[in-house]
C-alpha positions, 0 to 999 in steps of 0.5 A, spaced: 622 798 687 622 790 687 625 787 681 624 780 678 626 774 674 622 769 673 625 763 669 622 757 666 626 752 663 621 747 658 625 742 659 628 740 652 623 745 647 629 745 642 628 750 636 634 746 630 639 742 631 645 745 632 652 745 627 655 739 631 649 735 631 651 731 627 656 728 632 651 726 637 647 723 631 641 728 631 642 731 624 635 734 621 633 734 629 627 740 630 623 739 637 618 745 635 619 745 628 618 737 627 611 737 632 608 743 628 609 738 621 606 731 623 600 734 628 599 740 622 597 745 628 600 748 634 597 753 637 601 758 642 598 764 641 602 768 647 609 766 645 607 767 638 605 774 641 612 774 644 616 772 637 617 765 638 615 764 630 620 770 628 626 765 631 631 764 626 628 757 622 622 757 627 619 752 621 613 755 625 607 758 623 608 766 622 604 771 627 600 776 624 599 780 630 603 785 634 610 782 637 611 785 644 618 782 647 625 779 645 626 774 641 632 770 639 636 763 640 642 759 643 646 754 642 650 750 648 657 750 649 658 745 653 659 738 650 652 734 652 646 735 651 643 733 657 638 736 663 645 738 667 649 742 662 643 744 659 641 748 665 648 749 668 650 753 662 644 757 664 647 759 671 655 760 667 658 753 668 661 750 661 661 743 662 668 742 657 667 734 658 660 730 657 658 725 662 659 718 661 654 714 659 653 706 660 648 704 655 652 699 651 653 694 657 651 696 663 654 699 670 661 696 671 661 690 675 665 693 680 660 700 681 655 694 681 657 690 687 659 696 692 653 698 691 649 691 692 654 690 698 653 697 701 646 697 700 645 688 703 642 687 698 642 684 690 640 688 685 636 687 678 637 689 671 643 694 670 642 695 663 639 701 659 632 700 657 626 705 658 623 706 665 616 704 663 619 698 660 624 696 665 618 695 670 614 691 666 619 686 664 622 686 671 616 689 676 614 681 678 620 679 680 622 684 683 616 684 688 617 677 689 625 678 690 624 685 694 631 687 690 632 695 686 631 695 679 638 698 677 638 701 669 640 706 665 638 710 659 642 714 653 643 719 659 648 720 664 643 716 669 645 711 674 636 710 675 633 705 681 626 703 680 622 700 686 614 699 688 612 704 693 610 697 697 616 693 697 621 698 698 619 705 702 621 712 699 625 713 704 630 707 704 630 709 696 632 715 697 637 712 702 639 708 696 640 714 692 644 717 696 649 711 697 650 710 690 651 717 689 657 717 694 660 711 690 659 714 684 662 720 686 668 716 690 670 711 684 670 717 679 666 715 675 662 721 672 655 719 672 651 725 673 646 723 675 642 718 680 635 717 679 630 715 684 624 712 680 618 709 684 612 705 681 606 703 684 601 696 681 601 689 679 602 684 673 596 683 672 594 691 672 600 694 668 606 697 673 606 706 673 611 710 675 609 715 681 610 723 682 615 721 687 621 721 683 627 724 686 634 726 682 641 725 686 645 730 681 652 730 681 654 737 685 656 744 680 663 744 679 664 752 680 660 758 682 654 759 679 649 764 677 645 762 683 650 763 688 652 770 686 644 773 686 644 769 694 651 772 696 648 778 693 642 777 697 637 775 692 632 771 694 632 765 689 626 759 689 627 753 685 622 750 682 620 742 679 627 739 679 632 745 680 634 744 687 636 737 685 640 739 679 645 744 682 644 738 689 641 744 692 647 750 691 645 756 690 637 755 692 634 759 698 627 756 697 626 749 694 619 747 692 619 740 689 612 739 684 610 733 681 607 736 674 607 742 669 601 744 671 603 744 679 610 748 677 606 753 674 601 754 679 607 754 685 611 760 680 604 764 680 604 763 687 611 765 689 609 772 684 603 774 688 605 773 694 612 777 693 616 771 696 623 770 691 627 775 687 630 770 681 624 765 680 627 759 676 622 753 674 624 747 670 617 744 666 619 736 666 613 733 663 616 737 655 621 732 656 619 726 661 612 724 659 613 726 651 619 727 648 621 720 651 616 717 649 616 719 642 608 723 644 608 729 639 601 729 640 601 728 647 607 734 646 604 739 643 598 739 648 603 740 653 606 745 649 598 748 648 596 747 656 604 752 658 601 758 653 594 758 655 597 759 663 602 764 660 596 769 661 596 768 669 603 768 670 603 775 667 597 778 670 601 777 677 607 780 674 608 788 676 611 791 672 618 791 674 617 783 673 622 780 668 619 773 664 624 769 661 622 762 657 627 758 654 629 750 654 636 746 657 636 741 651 631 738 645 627 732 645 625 731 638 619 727 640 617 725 632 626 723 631 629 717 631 630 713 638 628 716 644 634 720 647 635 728 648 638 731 642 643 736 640 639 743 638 639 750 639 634 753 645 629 758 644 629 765 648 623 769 649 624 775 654 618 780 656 617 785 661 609 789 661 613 796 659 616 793 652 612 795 646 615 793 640 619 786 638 627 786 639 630 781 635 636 778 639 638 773 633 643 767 635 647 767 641 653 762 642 652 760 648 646 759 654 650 763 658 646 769 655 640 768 658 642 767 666 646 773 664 640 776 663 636 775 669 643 777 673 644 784 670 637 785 670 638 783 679 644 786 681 643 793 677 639 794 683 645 793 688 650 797 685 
């Protein structure tokens, strides 16, 4: 008998804002709940039908129908509120301290230099900004220069922007990783670094491509991942998993450009067998909407993940267990376009449960990638 888990992580679908919101400035934060008010509709029949609506404070429509599955929410331990932590304490790591973040001047001159040095080039930016809007203030000069933009946001981020047509993905992606050995050599804790290429002209408008690259800063103990791999499970990580935990505890990387090409390798991994723990992130939730402050464009997302839900458990068997949950918010209709400090949702279901089970609250994400290891290794003992 074969037994799966798999895990999709909706990449900041909050449910409320935690008790300590307010120290991030995020008090009256609610991803689905504020979604839900300002479009005046949101319909996810499937996770309805799993008891997402049941969820302590859902502030989401009740569901009249018949609940199958187990339903509850999270709040994080960890001290941030950003993708790392977020999906770290998933896998069992607390992050007692949050990342540093630069968003008041910029990178220290010192961080800025070595890099320019090693990379032989000047660099533009080195501000905080929105990535759309940081190419279109500086797209035409960096074409005309040839030098990377460096920004960075509310996040823990070190981002370098660059056209396709100036500077190759392979040189980016070189650049990346040096900046990432610096980072890691001055010791100044950023826990990311972000490859952001676009493509176009002035004239046209500049778009980001799909071929972002995260350079993540590497888990500072074991993981649940690593567990389930020295155990012997097959682990595949879909979307941008292998490069949050830089590629620790992963089996099979599989790197997608887009929710619907996440959920279309996740139902491929499920019919052909391949994988034990499958453990996909969803991006746009949070890339494409929440940082741009899109709730329509969010509740659409939000519409599109449930309608595939369907597919994704017709190619489960039986002994196929399905996690949903989140890493973070983004509270698209809140003020600012930052992450913002709630609880996660947790949506559990397997074909051979017949009735709710409420979990409630639980104190930290470390339940859930408990879940999928309990409901694995029992196969080993």
């Amino acid at each position: 008998m074969k037994r799966r888990v798999v895990l999709f992580v909706l990449d900041s679908v909050g449910i409320g804002a935690l008790p300590d919101a307010h120290l991030f400035s995020d008090t009256g934060a609610h991803t689905l709940g504020n979604i839900y008010k300002l479009c005046g509709r949101l319909d996810l029949p499937n996770m309805y039908s799993m008891g997402l609506s049941e969820i302590e404070d859902s502030r989401l429509p009740k569901y009249h129908g018949n609940i199958v599955g187990a339903f509850g929410r999270a709040a994080e331990k960890s001290s941030g509120k950003d993708t790392i932590s977020g999906h770290w304490e998933l896998m069992g790591v607390i992050s007692e301290n949050r990342f540093e973040t630069y968003t008041e001047n910029g990178f220290p001159s010192e961080l800025i230099e070595d890099f320019e040095k090693r990379i032989g080039t000047k660099t533009l930016g080195n501000y905080a900004a929105s990535g759309t809007e940081i190419i279109k203030q500086l797209g035409a000069e960096h074409q005309k220069t040839g030098y990377p933009i460096v920004y960075t946001s509310a996040d823990s981020v070190f981002q370098i922007a660059a056209h396709e047509d100036i500077i190759s993905l392979q040189r980016l992606y070189m650049m990346c990783e040096i900046a990432r050995e610096i980072i890691d050599d001055g010791g100044y804790n950023i826990a990311r670094v972000i490859a952001r290429p676009f493509i176009g002209d002035p004239i046209v408008g500049y778009t980001r491509t799909p071929n972002r690259k995260d350079f993540s800063v590497e888990p500072p103990s074991t993981t649940i991942l690593d567990r389930l791999q020295h155990m012997g499970f097959e682990t595949v990580g879909i979307g941008k998993i292998h490069d949050i935990f830089a590629g620790k505890g992963i089996s099979i990387a599989e790197h997608t450009k887009s929710n619907a090409e996440g959920i279309d390798a996740t139902i491929r991994y499920l019919k052909s067998g391949e994988g034990d723990f499958i453990f996909t992130n969803l991006v746009d939730f949070d890339m494409l909407f929440g940082h741009r402050n899109d709730y329509e464009g969010y509740r659409k997302a939000l519409e599109y993940f449930d309608s595939r839900l369907p597919e994704v458990i017709s190619s489960m068997t039986e002994h196929d267990l399905l996690i949903i949950t989140a890493d973070h918010g983004c509270d698209p209709t809140f003020t600012g376009t930052d992450h913002t400090r709630e609880y996660i949702p947790i949506l559990v279901f397997n074909k051979r449960m017949t009735n709710a089970m409420p979990l409630g609250t639980v104190d930290s994400f470390i339940h859930i990638g408990g879940l999928a290891y309990t409901y694995l290794s029992s196969l080993a003992e």
